[in-house]
C-alpha positions, 0 to 999 in steps of 0.5 A: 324062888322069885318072891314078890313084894310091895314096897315098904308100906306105912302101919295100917292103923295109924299110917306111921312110918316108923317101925322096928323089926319084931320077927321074921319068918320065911323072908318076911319081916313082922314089924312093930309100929313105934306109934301104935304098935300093930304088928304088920307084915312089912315089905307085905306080900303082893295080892296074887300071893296072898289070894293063892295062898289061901286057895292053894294052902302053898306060901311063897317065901323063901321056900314054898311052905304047904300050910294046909297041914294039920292042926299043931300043938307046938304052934299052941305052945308057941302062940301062948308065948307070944302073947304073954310077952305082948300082953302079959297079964293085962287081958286075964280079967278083962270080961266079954273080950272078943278076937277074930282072927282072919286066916286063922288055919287049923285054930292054933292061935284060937286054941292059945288065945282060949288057953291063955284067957281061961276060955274068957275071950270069945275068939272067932276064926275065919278061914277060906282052906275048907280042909283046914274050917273042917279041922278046927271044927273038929277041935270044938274051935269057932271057925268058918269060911265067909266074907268079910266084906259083908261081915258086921260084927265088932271085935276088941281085936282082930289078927 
């Protein structure tokens, strides 16, 4: 499979080019900045695999994944690792915390994220796959499909 990458991109937050390798998934790499700590997707995926990517639900890598699925309990379980080796008990008793969390899927990370927090960080998901709004939904999870260009609201964090 021929997959196209940009090249090598600076952190999105601090433009720092120094980062070390954090995970990989499916020929991509997920980097920590040494500045800041943002993980970003580095070299990241060119704009025409993105955009079909979130029409299609079909990623390209080093296979084609369809994502479109269903909604995974393991990948709850997986997220809730994940963030409590990023934020161990830091984020437990913070009040009024509130995540978007862009292409958010069937909600998986919103579910961990409520698991995680005791249901106190007001997460939102935003998700341009129909298909996938419509199972999140069936899950009691805050997730729609809109534009983020005219999308206003602040958030503590965004993924």
């Amino acid at each position: 499979m021929n997959i196209i990458k940009t090249a090598s991109v600076s952190c999105y937050f601090c433009g720092s080019f120094q980062n070390t390798f954090f995970d990989s998934e499916n020929g991509y790499s997920l980097v920590k900045c040494s500045g800041c700590g943002l993980l970003y997707v580095n070299p990241k995926p060119s704009i025409e695999d993105i955009s079909s990517a979130s029409v299609t639900g079909l990623h390209k890598g080093d296979e084609t994944l369809d994502l479109t699925g269903n909604f995974n309990d393991v990948q709850v379980t997986r997220f809730l690792n994940i963030l409590n080796e990023i934020f161990g008990t830091s984020l437990k008793n913070v009040p009024d915390i509130s995540w978007l969390d862009i292409g958010c899927g069937h909600g998986e990370f919103i579910k961990a994220l409520n698991i995680f927090s005791d249901g106190k960080i007001k997460a939102k998901g935003c998700e341009p796959n129909i298909e996938k709004v419509k199972s999140a939904k069936s899950k009691g999870l805050d997730v729609d499909s809109f534009n983020l260009e005219s999308h206003y609201i602040e958030y503590d964090f965004i993924s």
